[in-house]
N, C-alpha and C positions, 0 to 999 in steps of 0.2 A: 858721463865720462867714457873714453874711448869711444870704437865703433857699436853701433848697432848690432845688434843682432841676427836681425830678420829686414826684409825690406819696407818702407815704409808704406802704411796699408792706407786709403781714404776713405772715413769712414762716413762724413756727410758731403753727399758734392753740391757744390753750391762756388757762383760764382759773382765777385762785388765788378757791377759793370760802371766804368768810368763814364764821367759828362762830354767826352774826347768822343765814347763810341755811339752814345746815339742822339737822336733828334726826334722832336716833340711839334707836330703841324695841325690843325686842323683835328685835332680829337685824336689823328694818327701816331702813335709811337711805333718809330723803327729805330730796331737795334741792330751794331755788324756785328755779324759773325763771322766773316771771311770779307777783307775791308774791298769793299766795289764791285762785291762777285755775289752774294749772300748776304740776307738780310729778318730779321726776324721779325715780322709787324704785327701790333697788336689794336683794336680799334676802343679805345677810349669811351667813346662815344656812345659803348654799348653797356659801357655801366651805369645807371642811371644812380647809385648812390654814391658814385667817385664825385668829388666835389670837381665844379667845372673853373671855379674863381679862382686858381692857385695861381699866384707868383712865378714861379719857377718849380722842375721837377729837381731834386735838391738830389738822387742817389738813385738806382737799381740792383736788387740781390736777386740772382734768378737761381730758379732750383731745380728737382726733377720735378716736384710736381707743382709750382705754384712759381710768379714775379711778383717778389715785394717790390712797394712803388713808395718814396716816402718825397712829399711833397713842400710848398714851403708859402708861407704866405702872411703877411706882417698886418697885426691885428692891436686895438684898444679894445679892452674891457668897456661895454658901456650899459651893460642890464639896471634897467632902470629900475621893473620891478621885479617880484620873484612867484615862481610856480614850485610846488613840492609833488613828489611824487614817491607811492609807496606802491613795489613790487611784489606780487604774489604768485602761488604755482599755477594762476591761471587769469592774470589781470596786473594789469597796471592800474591803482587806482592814482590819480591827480585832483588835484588843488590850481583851477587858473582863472585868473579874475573872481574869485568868490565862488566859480561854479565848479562841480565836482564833474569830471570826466573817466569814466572807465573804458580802460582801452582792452581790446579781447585778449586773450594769450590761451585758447581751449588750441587753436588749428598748431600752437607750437606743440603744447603740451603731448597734441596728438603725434606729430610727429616722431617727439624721444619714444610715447608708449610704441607706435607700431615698429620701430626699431628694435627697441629693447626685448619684443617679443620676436622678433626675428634671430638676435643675437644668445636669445634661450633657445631657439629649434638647433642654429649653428651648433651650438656649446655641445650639443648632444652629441656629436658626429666627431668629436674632437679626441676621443681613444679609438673611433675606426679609420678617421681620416685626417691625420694632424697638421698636414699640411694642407690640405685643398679648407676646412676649416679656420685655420689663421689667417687664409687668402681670403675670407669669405669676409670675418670679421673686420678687417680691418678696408674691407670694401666698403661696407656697409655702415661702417662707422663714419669713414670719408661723406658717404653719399648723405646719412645724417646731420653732420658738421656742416656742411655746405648748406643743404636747405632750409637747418635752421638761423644761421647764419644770416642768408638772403632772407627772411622773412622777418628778422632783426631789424636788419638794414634799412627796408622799406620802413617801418613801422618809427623808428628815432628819426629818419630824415624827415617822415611826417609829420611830429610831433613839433623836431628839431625848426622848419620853416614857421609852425603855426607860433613858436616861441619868440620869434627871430620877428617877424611880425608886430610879436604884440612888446617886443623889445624885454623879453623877463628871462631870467638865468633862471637855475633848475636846483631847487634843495633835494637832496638823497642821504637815503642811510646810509650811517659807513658801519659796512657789514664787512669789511677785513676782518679776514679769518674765523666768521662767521658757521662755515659749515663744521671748521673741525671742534668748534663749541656745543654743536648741537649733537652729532655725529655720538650716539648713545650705544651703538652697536645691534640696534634693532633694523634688520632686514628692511622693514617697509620703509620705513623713516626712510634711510637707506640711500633706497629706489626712489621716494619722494626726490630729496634733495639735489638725485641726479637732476630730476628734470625743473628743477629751479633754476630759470635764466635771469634772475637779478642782476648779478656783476655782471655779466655780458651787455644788459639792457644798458647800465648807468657808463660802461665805458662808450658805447656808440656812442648814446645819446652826450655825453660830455665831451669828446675831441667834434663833434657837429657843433655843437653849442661854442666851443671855443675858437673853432672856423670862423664863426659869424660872430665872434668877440664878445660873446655871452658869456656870463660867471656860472659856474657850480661851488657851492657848496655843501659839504657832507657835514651831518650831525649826529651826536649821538641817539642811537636808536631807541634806547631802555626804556622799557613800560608804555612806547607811545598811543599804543590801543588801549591800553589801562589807565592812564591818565586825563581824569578829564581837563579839556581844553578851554572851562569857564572858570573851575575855583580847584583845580589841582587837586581835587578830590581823587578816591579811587574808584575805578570802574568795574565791573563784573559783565559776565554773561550774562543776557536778560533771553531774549527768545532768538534761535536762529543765530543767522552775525551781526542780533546788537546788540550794543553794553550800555549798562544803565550807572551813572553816576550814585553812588551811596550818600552826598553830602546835599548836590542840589538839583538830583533829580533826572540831568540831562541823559536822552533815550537817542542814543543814534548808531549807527554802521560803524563796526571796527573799521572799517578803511576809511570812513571819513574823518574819523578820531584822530587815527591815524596822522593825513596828510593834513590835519590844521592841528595837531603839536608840532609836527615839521616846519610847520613855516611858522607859526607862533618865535618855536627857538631858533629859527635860521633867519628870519629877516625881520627877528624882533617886535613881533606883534603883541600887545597887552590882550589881557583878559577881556576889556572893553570892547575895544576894536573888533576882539571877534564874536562878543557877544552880540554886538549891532552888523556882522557880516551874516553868523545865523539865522538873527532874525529875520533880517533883511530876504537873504535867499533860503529862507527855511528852509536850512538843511539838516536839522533835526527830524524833520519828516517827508526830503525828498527822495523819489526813488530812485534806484540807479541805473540809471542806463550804460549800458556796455556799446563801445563802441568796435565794431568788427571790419 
């Protein structure tokens, strides 16, 4: 009611660019800036994990530091079969066609470490220097966002073609809200769960999958390492990272446990079924290789 006060201040600039102002050729996007005089172009072509199949570019939000690009592209669901994948602070472990796949995640992990010890030397400097220190941090945190980010990217569109391929949708935990469950107020924990890229990994890999008209779906996560995957028995620590079933015995990799309760409950597999998959690709006694 009535006048304002003070003048009206901007406090995020950001600007929604109309389908009027630019055009899309050749991998090339140019946007006007000053209509027939100035022009802003950006080359497409050089993102290798921007999908190159889209329909139409459907909107543009430019910012100071960053163009959102949001794209448009009309798809059927058609995943025939299904892959499950379980996320950890240093591996993707999978479930696809019966064979178990580990995928690396040590050179991310490395990444948050050597940041996060850069962002302890900053922190020091931040009662001699509070402002070249907030400049630093927030440099540095950019420059980490980003690379891990890009090594994301690579890594789901990888996966995302070799799925697309074999025509099979992706099971994942639904770990919503996940961290503030865990989140006990211990330091290390902490600093673990920062560098836990789980959500991140399951959103690439799912709007990819859903490009190429592939399903996801999320299941409930509880006990999946503790549960065995033959008679629903419970599982314990046995040596290392395996668990040994208490009722019938079965001796395999928490992560493979893991990603065959996953798909057990997400694409409806019997006890049977996966007892003749075990056998079959003895994966109670294969070993695992990490893929880098």
């Amino acid at each position: 009611r009535g006048r304002a006060n003070g003048k009206p201040e901007i406090i995020k600039k950001s600007v929604y660019v109309k389908s009027t102002l630019f055009s899309f050729r050749n991998g090339i996007l140019k946007i006007s800036v000053e209509p027939n005089k100035r022009y802003l172009t950006v080359n497409l072509a050089k993102y290798s994990w921007i999908p190159k199949d889209f329909d139409e570019i459907g909107g543009l939000l430019l910012t100071e530091k960053e163009l959102i690009i949001t794209v448009k592209k009309d798809v059927e669901p058609k995943a025939e079969k299904w892959s499950s994948f379980d996320v950890n602070l240093t591996n993707v472990t999978a479930l696809v066609d019966g064979k178990v796949k580990v995928y690396d995640l040590r050179k991310l992990y490395h990444i948050h470490r050597t940041y996060e010890i850069k962002r302890r030397k900053i922190q020091k400097l931040a009662k001699l220097k509070p402002k070249t220190s907030k400049k630093l941090l927030k440099k540095y945190s950019r420059r980490e966002e980003n690379r891990a980010k890009d090594l994301m990217h690579k890594l789901t569109m990888q996966i995302a073609r070799k799925l697309r391929e074999k025509n099979h949708g992706a099971i994942f935990e639904n770990l919503k809200g996940i961290k503030k469950r865990i989140l006990n107020g211990s330091k290390a924990m902490n600093r673990k769960l920062s560098k836990w890229n789980a959500r991140n990994f399951q959103s690439m890999l799912e709007y990819k999958l859903k490009w190429f008209g592939l399903d996801v779906k999320y299941v409930n996560p509880k006990n999946s390492s503790k549960t065995c995957p033959l008679c629903s028995g419970s599982m314990a620590s046995y040596e290392g990272r395996s668990m040994k079933c208490g009722e019938c015995g079965l001796l395999m990799d928490r992560d493979v446990v893991a990603v065959l309760n996953l798909q057990m409950w997400g694409a409806g597999f019997t006890p049977k079924t996966l007892n003749e998959l075990i056998e079959r690709e003895e994966l109670s006694n294969e070993p695992i290789h990490i893929i880098t």
